[in-house]
C-alpha positions as CSV (number, residue, x, y, z in Angstrom):
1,X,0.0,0.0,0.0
2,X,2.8,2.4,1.4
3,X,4.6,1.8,-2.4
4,X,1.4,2.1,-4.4
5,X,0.7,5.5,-2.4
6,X,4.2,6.8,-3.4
7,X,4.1,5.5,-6.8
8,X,0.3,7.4,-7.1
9,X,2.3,11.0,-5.5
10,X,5.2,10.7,-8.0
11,X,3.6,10.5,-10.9
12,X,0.4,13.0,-9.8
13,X,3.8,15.6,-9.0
14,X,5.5,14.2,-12.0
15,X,2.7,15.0,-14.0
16,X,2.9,18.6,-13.0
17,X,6.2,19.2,-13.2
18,X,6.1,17.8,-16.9
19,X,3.3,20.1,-17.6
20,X,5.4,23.0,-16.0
21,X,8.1,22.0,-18.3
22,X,5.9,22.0,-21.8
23,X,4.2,25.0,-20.5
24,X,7.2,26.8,-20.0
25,X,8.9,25.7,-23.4
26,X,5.7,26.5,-24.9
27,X,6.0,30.0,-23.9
28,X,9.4,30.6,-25.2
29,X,8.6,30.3,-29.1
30,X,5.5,32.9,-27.9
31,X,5.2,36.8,-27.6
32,X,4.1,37.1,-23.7
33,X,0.4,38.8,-24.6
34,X,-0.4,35.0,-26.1
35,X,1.1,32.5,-23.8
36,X,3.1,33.9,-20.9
37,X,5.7,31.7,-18.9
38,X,5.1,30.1,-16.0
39,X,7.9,32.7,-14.1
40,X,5.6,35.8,-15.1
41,X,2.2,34.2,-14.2
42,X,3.7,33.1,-11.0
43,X,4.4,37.0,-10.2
44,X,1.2,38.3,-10.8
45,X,-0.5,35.3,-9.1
46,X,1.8,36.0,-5.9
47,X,0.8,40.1,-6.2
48,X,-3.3,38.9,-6.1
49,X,-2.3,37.7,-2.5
50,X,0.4,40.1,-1.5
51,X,-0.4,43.7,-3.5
52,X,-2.8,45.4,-2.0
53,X,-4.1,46.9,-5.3
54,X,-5.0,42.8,-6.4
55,X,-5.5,42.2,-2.5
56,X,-8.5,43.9,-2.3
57,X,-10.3,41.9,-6.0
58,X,-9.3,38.8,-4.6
59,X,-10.9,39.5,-0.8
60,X,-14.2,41.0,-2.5
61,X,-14.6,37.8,-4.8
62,X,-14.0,35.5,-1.9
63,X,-16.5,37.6,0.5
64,X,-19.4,37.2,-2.6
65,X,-18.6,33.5,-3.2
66,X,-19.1,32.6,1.0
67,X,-21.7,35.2,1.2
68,X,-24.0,33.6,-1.7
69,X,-22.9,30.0,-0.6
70,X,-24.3,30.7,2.8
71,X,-27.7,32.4,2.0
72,X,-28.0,29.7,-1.1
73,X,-28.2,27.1,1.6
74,X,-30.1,29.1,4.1
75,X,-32.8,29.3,1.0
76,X,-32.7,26.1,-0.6
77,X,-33.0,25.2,2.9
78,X,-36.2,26.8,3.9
79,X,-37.8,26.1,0.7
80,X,-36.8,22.3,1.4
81,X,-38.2,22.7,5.0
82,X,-41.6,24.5,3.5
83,X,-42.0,21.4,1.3
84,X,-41.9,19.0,4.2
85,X,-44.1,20.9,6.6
86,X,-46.7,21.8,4.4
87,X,-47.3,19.0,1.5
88,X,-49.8,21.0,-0.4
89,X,-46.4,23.5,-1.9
90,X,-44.2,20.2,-2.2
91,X,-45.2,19.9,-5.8
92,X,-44.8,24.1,-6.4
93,X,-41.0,23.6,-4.6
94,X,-40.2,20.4,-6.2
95,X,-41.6,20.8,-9.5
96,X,-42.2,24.1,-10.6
97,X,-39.3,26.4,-8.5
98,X,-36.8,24.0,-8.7
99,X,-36.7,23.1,-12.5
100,X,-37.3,26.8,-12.8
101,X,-34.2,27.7,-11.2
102,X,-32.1,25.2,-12.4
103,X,-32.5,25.1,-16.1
104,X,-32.8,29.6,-16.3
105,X,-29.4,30.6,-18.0
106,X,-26.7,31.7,-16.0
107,X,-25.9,34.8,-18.3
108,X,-30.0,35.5,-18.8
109,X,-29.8,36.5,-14.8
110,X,-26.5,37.8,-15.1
111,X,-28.2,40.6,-17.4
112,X,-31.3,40.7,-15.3
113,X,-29.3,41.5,-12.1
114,X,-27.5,44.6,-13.5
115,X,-31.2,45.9,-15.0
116,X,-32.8,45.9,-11.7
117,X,-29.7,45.9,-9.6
118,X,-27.2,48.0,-11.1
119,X,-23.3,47.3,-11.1
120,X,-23.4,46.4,-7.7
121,X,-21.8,43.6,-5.3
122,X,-26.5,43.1,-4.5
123,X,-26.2,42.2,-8.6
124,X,-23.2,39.6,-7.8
125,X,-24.7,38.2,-5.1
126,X,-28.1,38.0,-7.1
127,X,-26.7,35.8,-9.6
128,X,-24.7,33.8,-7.6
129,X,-28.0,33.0,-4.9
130,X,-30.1,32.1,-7.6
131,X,-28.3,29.9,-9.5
132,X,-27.1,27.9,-6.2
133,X,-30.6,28.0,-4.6
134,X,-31.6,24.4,-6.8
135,X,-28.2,22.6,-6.4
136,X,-28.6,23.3,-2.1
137,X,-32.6,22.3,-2.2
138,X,-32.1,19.3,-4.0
139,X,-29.5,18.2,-1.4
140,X,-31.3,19.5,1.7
141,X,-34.7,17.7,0.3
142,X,-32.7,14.6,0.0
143,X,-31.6,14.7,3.1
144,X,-35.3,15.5,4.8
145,X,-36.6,12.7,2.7
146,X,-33.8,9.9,4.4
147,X,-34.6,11.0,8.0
148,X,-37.0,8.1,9.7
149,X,-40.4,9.0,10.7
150,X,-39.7,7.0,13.9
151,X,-37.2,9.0,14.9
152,X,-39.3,12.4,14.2
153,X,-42.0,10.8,16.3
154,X,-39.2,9.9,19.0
155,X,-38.7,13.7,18.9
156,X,-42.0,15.1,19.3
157,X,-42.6,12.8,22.1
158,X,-40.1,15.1,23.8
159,X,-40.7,18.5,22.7
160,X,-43.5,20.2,20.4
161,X,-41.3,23.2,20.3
162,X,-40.5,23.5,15.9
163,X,-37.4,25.8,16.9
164,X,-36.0,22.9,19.5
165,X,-36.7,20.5,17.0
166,X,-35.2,21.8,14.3
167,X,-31.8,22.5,16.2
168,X,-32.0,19.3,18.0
169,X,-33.0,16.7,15.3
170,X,-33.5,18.0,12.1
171,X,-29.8,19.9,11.8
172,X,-27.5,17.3,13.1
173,X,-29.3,14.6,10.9
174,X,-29.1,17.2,7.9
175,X,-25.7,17.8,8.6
176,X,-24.0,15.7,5.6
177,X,-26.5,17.2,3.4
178,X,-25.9,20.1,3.9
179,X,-22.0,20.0,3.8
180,X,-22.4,18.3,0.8
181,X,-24.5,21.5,-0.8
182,X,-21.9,23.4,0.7
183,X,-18.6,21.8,-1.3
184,X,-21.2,22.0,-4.4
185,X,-22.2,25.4,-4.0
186,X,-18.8,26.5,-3.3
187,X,-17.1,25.4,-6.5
188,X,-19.6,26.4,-8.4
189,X,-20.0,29.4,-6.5
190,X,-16.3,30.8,-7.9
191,X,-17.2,29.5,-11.8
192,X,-20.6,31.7,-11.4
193,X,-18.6,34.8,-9.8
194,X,-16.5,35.0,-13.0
195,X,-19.5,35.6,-14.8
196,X,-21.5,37.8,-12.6
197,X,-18.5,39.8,-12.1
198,X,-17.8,40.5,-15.9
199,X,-21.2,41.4,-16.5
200,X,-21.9,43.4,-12.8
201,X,-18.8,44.6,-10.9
202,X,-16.5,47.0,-10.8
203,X,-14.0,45.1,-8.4
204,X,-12.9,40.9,-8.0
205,X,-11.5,38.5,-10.1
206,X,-13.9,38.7,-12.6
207,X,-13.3,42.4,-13.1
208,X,-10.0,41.6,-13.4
209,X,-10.1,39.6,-15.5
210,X,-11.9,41.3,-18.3
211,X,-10.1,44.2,-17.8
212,X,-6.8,41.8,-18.3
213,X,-8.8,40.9,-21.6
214,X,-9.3,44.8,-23.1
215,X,-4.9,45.2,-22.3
216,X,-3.9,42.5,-23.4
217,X,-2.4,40.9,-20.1
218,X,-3.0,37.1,-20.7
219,X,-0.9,36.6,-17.7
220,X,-3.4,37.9,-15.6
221,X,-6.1,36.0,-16.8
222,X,-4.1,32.6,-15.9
223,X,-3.0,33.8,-12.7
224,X,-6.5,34.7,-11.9
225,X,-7.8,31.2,-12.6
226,X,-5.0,29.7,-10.8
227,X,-5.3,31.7,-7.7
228,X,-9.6,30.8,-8.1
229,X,-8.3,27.2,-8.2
230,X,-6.0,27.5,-5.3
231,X,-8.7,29.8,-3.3
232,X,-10.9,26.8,-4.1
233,X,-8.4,23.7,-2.8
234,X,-7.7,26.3,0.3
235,X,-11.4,26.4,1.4
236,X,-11.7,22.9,0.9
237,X,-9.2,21.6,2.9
238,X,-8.9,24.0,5.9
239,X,-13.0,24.3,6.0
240,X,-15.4,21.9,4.7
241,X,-13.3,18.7,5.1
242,X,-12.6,19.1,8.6
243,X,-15.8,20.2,9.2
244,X,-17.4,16.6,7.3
245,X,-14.6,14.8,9.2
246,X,-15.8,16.2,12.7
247,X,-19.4,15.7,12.0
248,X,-18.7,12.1,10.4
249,X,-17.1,11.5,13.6
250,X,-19.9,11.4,15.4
């Protein structure tokens, strides 16, 4: 097992640093404004964590993609909740918002959000929500539909109280669920900021980005998707895993 582990690391690193090496020999029979080296990209990908001028993009993406992850499940959520309690809207929820939601084009509310919202981080946010709102309802639904009946009797037998038994039963037997919308929402979450960003903002990757586009800076358009990348892995690893590994735990 131990050799099969290091042969899997070896050639996952191998791999990279052969893709490092094409990359960079790539570059060298190409003007910089097509394909950049790997030495510039890595410069303006260390000045969107260290400059102050990039600093500030990078912080207002992240702060939109958490933001919108959070009220995403907080909505999907409550619609998923609304569902359950009251069966006469499951089949509104289920089968009229939810396909809604999740087959509306990204870009169609992209536009929408700067017509009624103006360039504004509200427009960002907008787009971001919406287009999360289905992925976290499916999941949370899901995970409502797999919690016993028994036990919610077991419950009831001890407290009538909706708010008690919410936070008492309903949560920590949601809890996969909704980490699971969580890691969904959140990749997704940094694809959909690109494109609310070049359509609605004035500030964050996105904007970067297309204003990277207009000057001809191709090396900060591969930074930028590197550092989303590497904002992504981050998040992942010092957030949701230990979070699913404590609650998986228990």
């Amino acid at each position: 097992m131990r050799r099969q582990v290091l042969a899997a690391h070896m050639l996952a690193e191998g791999s990279i640093v052969l893709a490092l090496v094409g990359w960079w020999a790539m570059a060298r029979t190409m003007p910089s404004f097509i394909l950049p080296g790997p030495v510039e990209v890595a410069g303006v990908f260390a000045r969107l964590f260290i400059d102050p001028a990039f600093l500030v993009h990078t912080l207002t993406s992240l702060a939109r993609v958490v933001a919108s992850v959070l009220l995403a499940i907080f909505i999907g959520g409550l619609l998923a909740l609304l569902a359950r309690v009251v069966p006469e809207l499951q089949w509104v929820v289920m089968r009229r918002i939810q396909p809604f939601l999740n087959a509306f084009p990204s870009v169609g509310w992209a536009i929408l959000a700067v017509a009624w919202l103006d360039v504004s981080n509200a427009a960002v946010i907008f787009v971001e929500v919406v287009i999360l709102v289905p992925f976290c309802l499916i999941n949370i639904a899901a995970g409502l539909d797999e919690i016993d009946a028994e036990v919610v009797e077991m419950g009831r037998s001890f407290t009538r109280n909706p708010v008690r038994l919410l936070v008492r039963l309903y949560l920590p037997l949601l809890t996969p669920y909704l980490l699971a919308a969580a890691r969904v929402s959140y990749g997704l979450g940094w694809k959909l900021a690109l494109v609310a960003e070049l359509f609605g903002a004035e500030s964050g990757l996105g904007y970067l980005m297309i204003r990277a586009q207009y000057t001809g800076q191709t090396s900060v358009v591969i930074a930028t998707c590197l550092a989303i990348v590497f904002i992504f892995i981050l998040g992942e690893k010092l957030v949701i895993d230990p979070l699913a590994r404590r609650f998986a735990t228990r």
